[in-house]
C-alpha positions as CSV (number, residue, x, y, z in Angstrom):
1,X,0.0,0.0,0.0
2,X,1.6,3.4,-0.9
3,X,1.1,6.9,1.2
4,X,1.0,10.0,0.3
5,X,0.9,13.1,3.2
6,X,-1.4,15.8,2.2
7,X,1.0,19.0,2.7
8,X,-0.9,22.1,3.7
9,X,-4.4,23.5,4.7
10,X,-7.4,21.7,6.8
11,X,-5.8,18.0,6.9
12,X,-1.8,18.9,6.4
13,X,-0.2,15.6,8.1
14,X,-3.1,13.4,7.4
15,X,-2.2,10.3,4.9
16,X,-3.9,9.2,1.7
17,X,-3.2,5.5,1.1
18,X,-3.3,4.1,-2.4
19,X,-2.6,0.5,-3.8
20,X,0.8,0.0,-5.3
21,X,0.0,0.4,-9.3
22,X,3.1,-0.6,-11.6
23,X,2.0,2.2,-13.8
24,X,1.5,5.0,-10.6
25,X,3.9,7.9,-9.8
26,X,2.1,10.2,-7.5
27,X,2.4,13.8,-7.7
28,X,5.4,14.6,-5.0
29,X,4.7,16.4,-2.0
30,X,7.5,19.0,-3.5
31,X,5.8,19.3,-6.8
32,X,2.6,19.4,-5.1
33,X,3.5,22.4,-2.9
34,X,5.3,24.8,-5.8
35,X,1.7,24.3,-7.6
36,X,-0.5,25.2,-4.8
37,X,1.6,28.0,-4.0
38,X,1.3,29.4,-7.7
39,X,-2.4,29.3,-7.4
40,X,-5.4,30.0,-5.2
41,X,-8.0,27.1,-4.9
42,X,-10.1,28.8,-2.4
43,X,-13.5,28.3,-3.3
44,X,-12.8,26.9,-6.5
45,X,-14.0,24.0,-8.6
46,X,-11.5,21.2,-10.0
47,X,-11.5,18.9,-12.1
48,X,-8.6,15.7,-12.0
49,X,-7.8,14.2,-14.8
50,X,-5.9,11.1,-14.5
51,X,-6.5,11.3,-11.1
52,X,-4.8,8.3,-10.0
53,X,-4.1,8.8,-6.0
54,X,-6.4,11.5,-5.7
55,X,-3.3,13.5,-4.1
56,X,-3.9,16.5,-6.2
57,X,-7.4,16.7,-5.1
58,X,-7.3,15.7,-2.0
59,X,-4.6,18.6,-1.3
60,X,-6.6,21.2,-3.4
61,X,-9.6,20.1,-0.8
62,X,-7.7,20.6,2.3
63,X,-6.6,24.1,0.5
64,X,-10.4,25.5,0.8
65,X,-11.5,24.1,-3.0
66,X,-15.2,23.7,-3.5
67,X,-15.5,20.8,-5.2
68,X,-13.4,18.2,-6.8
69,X,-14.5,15.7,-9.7
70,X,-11.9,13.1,-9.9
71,X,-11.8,10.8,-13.2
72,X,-9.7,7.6,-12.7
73,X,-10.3,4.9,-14.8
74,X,-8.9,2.1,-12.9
75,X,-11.4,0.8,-10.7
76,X,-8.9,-0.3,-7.2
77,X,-7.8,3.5,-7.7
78,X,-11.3,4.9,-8.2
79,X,-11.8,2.6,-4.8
80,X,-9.1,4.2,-2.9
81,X,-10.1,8.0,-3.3
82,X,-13.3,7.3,-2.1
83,X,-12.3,5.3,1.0
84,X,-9.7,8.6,1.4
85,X,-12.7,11.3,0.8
86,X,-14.4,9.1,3.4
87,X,-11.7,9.1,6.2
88,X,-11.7,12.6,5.8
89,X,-14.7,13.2,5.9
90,X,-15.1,15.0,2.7
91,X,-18.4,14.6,1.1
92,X,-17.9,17.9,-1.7
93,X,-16.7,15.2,-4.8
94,X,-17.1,13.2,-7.8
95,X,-15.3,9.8,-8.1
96,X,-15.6,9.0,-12.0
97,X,-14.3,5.8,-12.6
98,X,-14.4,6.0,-16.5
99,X,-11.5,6.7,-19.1
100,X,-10.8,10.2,-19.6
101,X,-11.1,10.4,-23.2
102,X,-14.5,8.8,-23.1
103,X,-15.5,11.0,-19.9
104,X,-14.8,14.6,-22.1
105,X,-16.2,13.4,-24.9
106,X,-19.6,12.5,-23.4
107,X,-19.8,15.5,-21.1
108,X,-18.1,18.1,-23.8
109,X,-19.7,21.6,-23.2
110,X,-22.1,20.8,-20.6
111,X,-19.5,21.2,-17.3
112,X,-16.9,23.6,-17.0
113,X,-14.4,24.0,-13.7
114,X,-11.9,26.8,-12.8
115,X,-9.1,24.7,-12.9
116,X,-8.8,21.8,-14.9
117,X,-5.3,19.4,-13.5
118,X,-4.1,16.5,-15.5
119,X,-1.4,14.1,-14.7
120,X,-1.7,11.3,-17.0
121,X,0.8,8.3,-17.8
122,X,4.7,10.0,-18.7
123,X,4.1,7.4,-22.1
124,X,1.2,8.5,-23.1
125,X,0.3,10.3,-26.6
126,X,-2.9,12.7,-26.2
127,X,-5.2,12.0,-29.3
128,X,-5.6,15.1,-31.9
129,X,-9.0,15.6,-29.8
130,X,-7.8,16.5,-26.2
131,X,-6.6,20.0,-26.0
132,X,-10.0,21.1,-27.6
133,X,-12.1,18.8,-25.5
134,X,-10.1,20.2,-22.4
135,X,-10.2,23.6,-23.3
136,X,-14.4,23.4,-23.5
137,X,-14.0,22.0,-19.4
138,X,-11.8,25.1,-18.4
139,X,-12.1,28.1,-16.8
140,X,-9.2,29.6,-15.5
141,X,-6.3,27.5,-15.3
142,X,-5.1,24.1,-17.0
143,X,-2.8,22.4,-15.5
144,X,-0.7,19.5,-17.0
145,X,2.2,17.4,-15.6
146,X,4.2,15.9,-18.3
147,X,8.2,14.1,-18.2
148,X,10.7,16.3,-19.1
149,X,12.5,15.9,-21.9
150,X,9.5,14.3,-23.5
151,X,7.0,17.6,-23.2
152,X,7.9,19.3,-26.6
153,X,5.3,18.1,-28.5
154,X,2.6,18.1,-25.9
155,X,3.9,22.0,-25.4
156,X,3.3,22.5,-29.6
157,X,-0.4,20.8,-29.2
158,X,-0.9,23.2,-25.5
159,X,0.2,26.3,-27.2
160,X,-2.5,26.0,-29.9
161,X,-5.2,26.1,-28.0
162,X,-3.6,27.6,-24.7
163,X,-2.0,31.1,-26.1
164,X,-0.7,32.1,-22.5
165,X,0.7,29.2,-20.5
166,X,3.7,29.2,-18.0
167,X,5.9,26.2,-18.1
168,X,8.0,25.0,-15.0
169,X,10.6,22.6,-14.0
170,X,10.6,20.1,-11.6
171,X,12.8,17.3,-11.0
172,X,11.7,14.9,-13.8
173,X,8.8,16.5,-14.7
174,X,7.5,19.9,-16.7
175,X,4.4,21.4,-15.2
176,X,2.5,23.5,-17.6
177,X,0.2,26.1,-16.5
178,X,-2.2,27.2,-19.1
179,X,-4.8,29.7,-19.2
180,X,-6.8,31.9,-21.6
181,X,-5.8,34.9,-21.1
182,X,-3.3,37.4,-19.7
């Protein structure tokens, strides 16, 4: 079973548990941190793509967020952020447990959030369809967690449909935040 420690707000300290995925490299306490303190979730809506742990949520939560939707399509993960919104008492979210692709796609134009935060697998390739699809769910800020080194054409794709975006270095990964306007 894997842990994660929620880092700040309401339940800093408390401990999100997660089974051990082959496939699952939660967001970093560090990396975690430098995002919430680039942006204000108070009272905000969220949507998590990819959501795998939930520990972007989760911390967004404890940071004063409104409401979370979390889409995860494996079902033991899906599971486990529930059981962790339960521990804490949280009762303010969504657990989709549905690809993502297919969960834009049948909602497309009919939800949006203020910040939309995607961490999907460092191999995969988005389809020709997902900027657009995303940008119809967003707000005020997208948020994407890529590998570095890898990010270039992901960035090309972002910058099409995301004019004003701020990219940022982290260890292994390039966190891209993307919004609509200045």
């Amino acid at each position: 079973m894997g842990e994660i420690r929620i880092t700040g707000g309401e339940f800093r300290g408390r401990i999100i548990r997660f089974p051990d995925e082959i496939s699952l490299r939660p967001l970093t306490s560090f990396i975690r941190k430098a995002v919430f303190d680039s942006i204000d979730v108070e009272g905000v809506e969220i949507l998590d793509l990819f959501a795998g742990s939930g520990s972007f949520g989760i911390e967004a939560l404890s940071r004063g967020a409104k409401r979370v939707v979390f889409v995860e399509k494996s079902k033991k993960l899906s599971d486990a952020i529930l059981k962790n919104l339960h521990a804490l008492g949280i009762k303010s979210c969504k657990v989709v447990n549905q690809d993502v692709m297919s969960f834009l796609k049948s909602r497309s134009g009919r939800e949006k959030y203020d910040i939309v935060f995607c961490d999907p697998p460092f191999s995969m390739n988005f389809d020709k369809d997902f900027f657009p699809l995303v940008k119809n769910f967003t707000r005020k800020y997208f948020i994407l967690r890529r590998q570095k080194g890898k990010e270039i054409g992901d960035e090309k794709m972002l910058s099409e449909f995301f004019p004003y975006y701020k990219k940022r270095i982290y260890s292994d990964s390039v966190v891209f935040f993307a919004f609509e306007r200045e």
